[in-house]
matplotlib code that plots the C-alpha trace (Angstrom):
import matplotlib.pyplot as plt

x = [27.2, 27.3, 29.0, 27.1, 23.8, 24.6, 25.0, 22.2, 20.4, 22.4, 22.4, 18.3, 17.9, 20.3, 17.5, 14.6, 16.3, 18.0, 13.5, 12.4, 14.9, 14.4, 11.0, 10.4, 10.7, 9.2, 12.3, 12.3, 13.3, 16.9, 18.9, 16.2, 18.8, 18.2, 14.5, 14.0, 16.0, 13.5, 10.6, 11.6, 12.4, 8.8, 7.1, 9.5, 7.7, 4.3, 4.8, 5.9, 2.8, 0.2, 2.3, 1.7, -1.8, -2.3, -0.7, -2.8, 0.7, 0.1, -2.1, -0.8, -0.5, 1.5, 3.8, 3.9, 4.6, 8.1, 9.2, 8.6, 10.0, 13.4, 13.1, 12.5, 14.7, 14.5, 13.8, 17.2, 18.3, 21.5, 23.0, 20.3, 17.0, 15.7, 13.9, 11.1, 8.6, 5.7, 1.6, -1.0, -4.9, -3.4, -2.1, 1.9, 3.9, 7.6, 7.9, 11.3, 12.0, 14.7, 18.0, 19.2, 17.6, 14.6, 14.0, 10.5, 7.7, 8.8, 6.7, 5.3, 3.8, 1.9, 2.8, 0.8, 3.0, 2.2, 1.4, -1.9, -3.5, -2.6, 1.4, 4.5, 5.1, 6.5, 10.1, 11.0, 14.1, 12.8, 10.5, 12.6, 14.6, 12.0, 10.3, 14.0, 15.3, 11.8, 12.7, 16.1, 15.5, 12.4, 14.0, 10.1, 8.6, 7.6, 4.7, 5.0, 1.7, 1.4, -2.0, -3.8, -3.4, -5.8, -6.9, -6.8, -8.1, -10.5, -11.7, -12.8, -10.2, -6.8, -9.1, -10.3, -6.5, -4.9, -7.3, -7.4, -3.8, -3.9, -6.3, -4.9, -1.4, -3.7, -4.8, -3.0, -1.5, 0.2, 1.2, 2.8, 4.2, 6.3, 6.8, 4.8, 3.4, -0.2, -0.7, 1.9, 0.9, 1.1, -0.5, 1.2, 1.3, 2.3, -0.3, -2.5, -1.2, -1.9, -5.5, -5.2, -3.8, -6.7, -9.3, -8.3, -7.7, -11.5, -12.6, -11.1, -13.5, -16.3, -15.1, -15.9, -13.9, -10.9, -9.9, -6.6, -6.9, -4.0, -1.6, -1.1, -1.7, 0.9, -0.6, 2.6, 0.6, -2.0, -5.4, -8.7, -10.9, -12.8, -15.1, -13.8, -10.9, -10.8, -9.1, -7.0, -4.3, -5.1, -5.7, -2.1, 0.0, -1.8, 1.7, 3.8, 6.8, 5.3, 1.9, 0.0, -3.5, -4.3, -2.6, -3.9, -7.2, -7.1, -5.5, -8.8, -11.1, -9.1, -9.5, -12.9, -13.2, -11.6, -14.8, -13.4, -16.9, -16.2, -12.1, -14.1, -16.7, -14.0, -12.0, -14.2, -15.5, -18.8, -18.9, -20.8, -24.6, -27.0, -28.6, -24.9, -24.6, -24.7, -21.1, -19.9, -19.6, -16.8, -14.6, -15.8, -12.2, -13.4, -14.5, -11.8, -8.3, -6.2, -6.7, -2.7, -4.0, -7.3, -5.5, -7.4, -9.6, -13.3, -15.4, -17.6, -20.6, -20.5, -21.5, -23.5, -23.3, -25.1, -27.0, -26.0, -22.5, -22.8, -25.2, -22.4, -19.4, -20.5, -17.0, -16.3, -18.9, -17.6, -15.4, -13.0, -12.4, -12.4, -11.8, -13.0, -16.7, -16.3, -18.8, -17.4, -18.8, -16.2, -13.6, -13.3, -12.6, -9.7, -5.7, -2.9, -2.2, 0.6, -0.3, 2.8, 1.4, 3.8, 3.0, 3.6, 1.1, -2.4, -3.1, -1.6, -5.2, -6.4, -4.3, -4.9, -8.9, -8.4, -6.1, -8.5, -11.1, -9.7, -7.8, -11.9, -12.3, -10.4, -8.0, -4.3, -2.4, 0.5, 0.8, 4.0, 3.9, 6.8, 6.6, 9.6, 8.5, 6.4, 4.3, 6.3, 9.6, 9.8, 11.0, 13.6, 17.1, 18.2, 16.8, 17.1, 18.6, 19.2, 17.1, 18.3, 14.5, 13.5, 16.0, 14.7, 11.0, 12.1, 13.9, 11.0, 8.6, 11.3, 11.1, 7.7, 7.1, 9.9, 8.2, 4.4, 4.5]
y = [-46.1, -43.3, -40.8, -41.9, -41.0, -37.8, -37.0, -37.8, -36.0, -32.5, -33.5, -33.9, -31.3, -28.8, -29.8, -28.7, -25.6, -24.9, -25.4, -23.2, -20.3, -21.0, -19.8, -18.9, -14.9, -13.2, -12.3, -8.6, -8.6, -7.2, -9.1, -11.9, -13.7, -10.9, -10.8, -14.9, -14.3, -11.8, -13.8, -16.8, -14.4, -13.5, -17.0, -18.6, -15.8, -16.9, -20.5, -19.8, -17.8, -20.9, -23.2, -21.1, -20.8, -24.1, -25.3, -22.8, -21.3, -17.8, -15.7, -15.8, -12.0, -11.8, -13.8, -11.7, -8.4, -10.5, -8.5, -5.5, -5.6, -7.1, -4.3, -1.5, 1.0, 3.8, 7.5, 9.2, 12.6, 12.8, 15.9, 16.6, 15.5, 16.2, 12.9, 12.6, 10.6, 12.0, 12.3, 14.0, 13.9, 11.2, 8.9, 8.1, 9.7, 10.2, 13.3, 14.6, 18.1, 19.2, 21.2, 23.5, 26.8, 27.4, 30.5, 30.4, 28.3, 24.5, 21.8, 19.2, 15.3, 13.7, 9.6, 6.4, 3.2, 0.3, -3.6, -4.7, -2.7, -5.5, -5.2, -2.5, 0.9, 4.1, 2.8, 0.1, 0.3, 0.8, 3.4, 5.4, 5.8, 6.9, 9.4, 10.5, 10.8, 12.5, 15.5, 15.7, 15.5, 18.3, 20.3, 19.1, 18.3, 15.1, 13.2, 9.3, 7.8, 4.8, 3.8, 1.3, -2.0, -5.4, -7.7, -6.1, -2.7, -3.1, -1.0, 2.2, 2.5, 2.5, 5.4, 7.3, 7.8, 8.6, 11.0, 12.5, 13.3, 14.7, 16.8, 17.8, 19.0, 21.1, 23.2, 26.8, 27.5, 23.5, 24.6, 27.9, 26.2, 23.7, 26.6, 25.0, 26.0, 25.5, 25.7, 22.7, 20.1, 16.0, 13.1, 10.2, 6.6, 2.7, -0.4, -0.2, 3.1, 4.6, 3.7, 5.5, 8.4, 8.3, 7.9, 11.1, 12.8, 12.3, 12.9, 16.1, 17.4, 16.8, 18.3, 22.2, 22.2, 21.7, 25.2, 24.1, 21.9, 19.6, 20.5, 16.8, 13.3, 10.3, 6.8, 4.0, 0.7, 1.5, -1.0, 0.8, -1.4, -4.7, -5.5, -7.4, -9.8, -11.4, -8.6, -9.6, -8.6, -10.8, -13.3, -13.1, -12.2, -14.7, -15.8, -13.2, -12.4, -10.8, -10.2, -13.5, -13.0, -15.3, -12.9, -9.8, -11.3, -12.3, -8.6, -7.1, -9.4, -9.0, -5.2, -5.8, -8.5, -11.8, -13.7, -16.1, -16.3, -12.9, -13.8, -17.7, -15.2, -12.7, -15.9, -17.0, -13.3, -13.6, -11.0, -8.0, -8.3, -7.8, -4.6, -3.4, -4.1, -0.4, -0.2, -2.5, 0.3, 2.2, -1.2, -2.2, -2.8, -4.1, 0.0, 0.9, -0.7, 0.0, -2.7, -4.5, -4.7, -6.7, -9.3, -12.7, -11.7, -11.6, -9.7, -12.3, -10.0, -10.4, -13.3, -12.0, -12.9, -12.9, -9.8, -10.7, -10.0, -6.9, -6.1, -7.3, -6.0, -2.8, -2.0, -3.4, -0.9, 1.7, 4.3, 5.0, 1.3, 1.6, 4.5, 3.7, 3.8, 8.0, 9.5, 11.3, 14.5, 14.3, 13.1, 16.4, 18.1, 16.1, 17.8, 16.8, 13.0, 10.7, 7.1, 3.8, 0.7, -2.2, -4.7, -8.5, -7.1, -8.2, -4.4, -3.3, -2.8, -0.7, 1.9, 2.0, 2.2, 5.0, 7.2, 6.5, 7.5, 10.6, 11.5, 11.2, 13.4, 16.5, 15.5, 15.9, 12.5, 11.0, 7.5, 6.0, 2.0, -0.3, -3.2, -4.8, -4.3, -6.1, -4.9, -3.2, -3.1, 0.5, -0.6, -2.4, -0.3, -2.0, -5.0, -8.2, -7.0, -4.0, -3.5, -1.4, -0.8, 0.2, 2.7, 4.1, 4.2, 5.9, 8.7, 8.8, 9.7, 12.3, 14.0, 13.8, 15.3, 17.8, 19.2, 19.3, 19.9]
z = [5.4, 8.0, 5.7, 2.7, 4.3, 5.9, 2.3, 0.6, 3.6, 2.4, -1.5, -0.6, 1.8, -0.6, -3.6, -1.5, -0.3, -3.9, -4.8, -2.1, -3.5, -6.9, -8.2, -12.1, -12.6, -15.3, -18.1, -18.0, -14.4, -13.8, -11.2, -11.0, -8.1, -5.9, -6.9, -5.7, -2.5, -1.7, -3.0, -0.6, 2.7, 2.3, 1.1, 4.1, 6.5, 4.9, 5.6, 9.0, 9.9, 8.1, 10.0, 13.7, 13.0, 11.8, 15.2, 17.1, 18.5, 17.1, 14.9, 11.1, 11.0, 14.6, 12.7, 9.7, 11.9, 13.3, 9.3, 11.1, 14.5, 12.5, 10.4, 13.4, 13.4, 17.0, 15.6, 15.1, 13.8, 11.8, 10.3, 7.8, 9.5, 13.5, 13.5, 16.6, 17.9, 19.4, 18.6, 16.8, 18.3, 20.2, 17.1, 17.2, 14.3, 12.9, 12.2, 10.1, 10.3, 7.7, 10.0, 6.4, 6.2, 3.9, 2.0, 2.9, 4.3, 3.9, 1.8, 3.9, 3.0, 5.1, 5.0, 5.2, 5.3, 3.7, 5.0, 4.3, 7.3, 9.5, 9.5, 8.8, 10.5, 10.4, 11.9, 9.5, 8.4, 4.5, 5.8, 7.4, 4.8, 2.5, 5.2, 5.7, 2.2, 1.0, 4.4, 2.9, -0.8, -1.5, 2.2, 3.4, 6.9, 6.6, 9.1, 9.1, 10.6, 13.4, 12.4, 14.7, 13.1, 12.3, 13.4, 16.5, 15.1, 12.1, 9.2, 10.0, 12.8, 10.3, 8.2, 11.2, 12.9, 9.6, 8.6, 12.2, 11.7, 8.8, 9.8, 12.7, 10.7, 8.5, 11.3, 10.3, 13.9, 13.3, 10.2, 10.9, 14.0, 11.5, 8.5, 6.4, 3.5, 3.6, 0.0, -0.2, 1.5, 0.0, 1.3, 0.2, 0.6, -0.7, -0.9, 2.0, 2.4, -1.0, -0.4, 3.2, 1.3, -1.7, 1.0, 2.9, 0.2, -0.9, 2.6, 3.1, 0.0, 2.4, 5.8, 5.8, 9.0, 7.0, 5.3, 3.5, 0.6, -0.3, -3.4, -4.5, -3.7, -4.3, -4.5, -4.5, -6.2, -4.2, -3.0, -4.0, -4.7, -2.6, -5.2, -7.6, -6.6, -9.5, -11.8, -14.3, -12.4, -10.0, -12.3, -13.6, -10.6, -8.5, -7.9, -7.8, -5.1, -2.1, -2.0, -3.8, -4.2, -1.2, 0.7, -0.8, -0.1, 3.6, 4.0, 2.8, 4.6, 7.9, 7.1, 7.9, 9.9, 11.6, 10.5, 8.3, 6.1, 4.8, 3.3, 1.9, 0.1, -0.8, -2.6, -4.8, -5.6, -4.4, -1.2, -3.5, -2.8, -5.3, -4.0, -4.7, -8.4, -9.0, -7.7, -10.4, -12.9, -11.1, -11.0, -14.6, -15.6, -19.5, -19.6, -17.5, -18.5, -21.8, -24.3, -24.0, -19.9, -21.3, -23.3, -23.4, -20.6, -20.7, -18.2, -16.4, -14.6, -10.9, -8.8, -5.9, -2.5, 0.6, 1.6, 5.2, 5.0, 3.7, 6.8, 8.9, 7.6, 5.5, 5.3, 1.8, 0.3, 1.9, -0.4, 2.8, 2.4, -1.5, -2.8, -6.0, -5.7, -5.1, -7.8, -10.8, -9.5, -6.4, -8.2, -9.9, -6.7, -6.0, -6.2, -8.9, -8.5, -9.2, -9.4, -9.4, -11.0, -11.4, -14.2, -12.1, -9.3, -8.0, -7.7, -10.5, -12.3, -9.2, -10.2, -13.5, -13.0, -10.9, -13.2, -15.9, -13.6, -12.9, -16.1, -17.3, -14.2, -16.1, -13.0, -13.5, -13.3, -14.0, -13.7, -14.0, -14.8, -14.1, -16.7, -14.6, -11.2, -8.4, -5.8, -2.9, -5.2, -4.0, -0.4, -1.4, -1.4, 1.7, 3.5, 2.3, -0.9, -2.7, -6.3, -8.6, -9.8, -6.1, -6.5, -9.5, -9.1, -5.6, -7.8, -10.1, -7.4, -5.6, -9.1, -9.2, -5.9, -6.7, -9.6, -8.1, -4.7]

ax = plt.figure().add_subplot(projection="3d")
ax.plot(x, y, z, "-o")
ax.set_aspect("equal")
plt.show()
């Protein structure tokens, strides 16, 4: 009997593993395997963190950052790259300085990591690489930002140090001390990140302390919007491996605030008051996405909130926070873009918005949409499996980079 019911216990506990792992992927996704093992390192993360909090053991984005203290990697130089750590107006950064000579003055991007402002950092292992590879690839000084982080740190803290950065590395004498080429400078960045980079980028238009004007900005399925969570992006990828819309959601509110009244308005799309309306019209996605991105959806007008929250937490309206609600007049100031959607992404439909936005702009874009891809695929070319489609939207963005910058 003793045998018999040690194994029913594995056959049970083998199904509910065999469950866990298995978890239906759209078709068009190569190596779908790898794609689930990924999908259930991150949902078993999630559940971990729901389960601390629920138990009052720990807050459920401590638990989330354990991803990037397993991922940390110390700064080191190899043959190519003189990898550092040091600061900036007081901010940590990475910085990578290319070791081959250069024939002139040296490009330079300026990069926000990703993770929901609340999690990642410059010296994760998948970050690394990509600050790394970029130095070696375009011969380019690359500056990786340590941003303060929530829910310690809320919105406009993250903004304020990456901007402060930046704006420090456009000074001419930190420019010239570097080689860089102050007529080719990037700023660049993934999810949380890409709307970083897209907020500085539109702030910099309205600092006349700042004389040198950025070549080109690279947004990486980029957040850049609070308004409307109900997209149909999010509508279809509610679901989706790493970032669900529950998730996506309680990364915005916690942007803001810990208040939880803010993320239970945020849910059910009712956090926009109605003195706001006006803002609608730059997030009107029914004017704003192609028609195959519409499909059976109807555009519901807003349901607005209370005015109270929006008195509380301005935040939300705020384009720093969403960089969406700039006016057309400055998006025609803004530099050469290159915008990375993924189709099976609750942001996906930011990104378009915005290239529409700015291709009505008379802006130069080039947005590059992956119909197999999911948010953050980018990262993955090492840890905890290797994609081939993170390694070539990574070469599509080196190219990109390459030819602009």
């Amino acid at each position: 009997v003793d045998m018999g019911s040690k194994l029913l216990c594995l056959l049970l506990a083998s199904v509910i593993l065999a469950y866990y792992i298995y978890s239906p992927i759209p078709g068009d996704f190569e190596e779908p395997w790898k794609v689930m093992l990924i999908a259930a390192t991150f949902r078993t993360v999630e559940h971990l963190a729901e389960a601390a909090e629920y138990l009052g053991l720990k807050n459920y984005m401590d638990v989330l950052t354990l991803i990037t203290t397993v991922e940390y990697v110390s700064p080191m130089s190899d043959e190519n790259i003189t990898v550092a750590e040091t600061e900036f107006n007081n901010i940590t950064i990475r910085l990578y300085l290319p070791r081959r000579a250069s024939d002139g003055l040296r490009r330079a991007v300026v990069y926000f990591h990703g993770g929901g402002w609340c999690a990642g950092q410059a010296g994760m292992k998948s970050y690394d690489h990509l600050t790394r590879q970029t130095s070696n690839m375009l011969n380019a000084v690359v500056v990786s930002v340590n941003y303060r982080l929530a829910p310690k740190y809320h919105f406009p803290i993250q903004f304020e140090d990456v901007y402060s950065v930046t704006k420090f590395f456009l000074q001419s004498s930190v420019l010239s001390q570097y080689g860089v080429d102050p007529d080719r400078v990037c700023v660049a960045g993934d999810s949380a990140g890409g709307n970083l980079a897209a907020a500085v980028a539109q702030q910099l238009l309205e600092d006349p302390e700042v004389k040198t004007k950025l070549k080109v900005q690279a947004l990486l399925y980029p957040a850049l919007q609070a308004l409307d969570l109900n997209l149909p992006s999010y509508q279809e990828n509610e679901n989706k491996p790493i970032l669900s819309k529950s998730l996506m959601v309680r990364f915005w509110s916690e942007y803001f605030t810990s208040d939880l009244s803010l993320r239970e308005a945020m849910i059910s799309n009712r956090h926009v008051p109605v003195e706001s309306s006006h803002l609608f019209q730059f997030v009107n996605w029914s004017n704003l996405l192609p028609e195959e991105m519409k499909k059976d959806h109807v555009y519901i007008s807003p349901t607005y909130g209370s005015s109270k929250l929006a008195q509380k937490y301005p935040g939300f309206l705020d384009p720093r926070a969403s960089p969406l609600l700039a006016s057309d007049a400055q998006l025609r100031k803004l530099p050469r873009t290159y915008i990375l959607t993924c189709q099976h992404d609750v942001l996906r439909d930011d990104g378009f918005m915005y290239a529409r936005r700015l291709q009505t702009a008379g802006i130069p874009v080039t947005h590059d949409h992956a119909k197999d891809a999911f948010h953050g695929a980018m990262m993955f070319v090492s840890f905890p499996a290797e994609l081939a489609v993170g390694h070539r939207l990574l070469n599509r963005y080196f190219e990109w980079l390459n030819e602009n910058l």
